[in-house]
N, C-alpha and C positions, 0 to 999 in steps of 0.2 A: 188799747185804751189804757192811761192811768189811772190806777184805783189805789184807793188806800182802806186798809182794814179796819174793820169797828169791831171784829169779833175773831176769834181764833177758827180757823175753816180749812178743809182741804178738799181738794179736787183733783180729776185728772189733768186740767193743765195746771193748777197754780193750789199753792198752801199758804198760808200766812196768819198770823199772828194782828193782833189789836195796835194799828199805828205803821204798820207796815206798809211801804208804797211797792204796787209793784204793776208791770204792765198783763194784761189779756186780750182776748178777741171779746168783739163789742157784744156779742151774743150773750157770752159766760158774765159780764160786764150788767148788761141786763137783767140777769137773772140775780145777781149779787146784790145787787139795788135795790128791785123787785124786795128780797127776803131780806133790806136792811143789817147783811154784810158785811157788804162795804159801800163804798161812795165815790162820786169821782174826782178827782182833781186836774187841777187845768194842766195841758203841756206849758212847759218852762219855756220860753222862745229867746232865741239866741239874740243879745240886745247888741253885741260886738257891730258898731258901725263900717268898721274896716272889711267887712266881709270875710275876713280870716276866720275859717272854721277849726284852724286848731287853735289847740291851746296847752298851754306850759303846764307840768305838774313838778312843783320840785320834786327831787330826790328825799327819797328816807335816810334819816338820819340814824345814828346807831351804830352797832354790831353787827356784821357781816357772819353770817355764819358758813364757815367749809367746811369742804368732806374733808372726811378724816381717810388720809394715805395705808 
């Protein structure tokens, strides 16, 4: 499930920080909520009509960095 942080917290699956989105199991999710947390936010759904589930990332721009010989 996605959740986002209200509070700074750690756990054995998951840690995070105030503002932080991140996913869990709905149980832990539960229990987050329950003690005010965190909170959930919606899954994002792919709005791409074409049904192409990839999609483009440009390249970084920049300074290459190499090993040094």
């Amino acid at each position: 499930m996605r959740m986002k942080a209200l509070v700074s917290f750690a756990s054995k699956e998951v840690s995070a920080v105030p503002g932080q989105e991140f996913s869990c199991s709905d149980e832990l999710a539960e229990d987050l909520v329950r003690a005010k947390y965190a909170e959930t936010i919606e899954e994002k759904k792919n709005d791409n009509k074409s049904g192409d589930t990839n999609s483009t990332v440009p390249a970084a721009k920049g300074k290459r960095s190499r090993a040094k010989s």
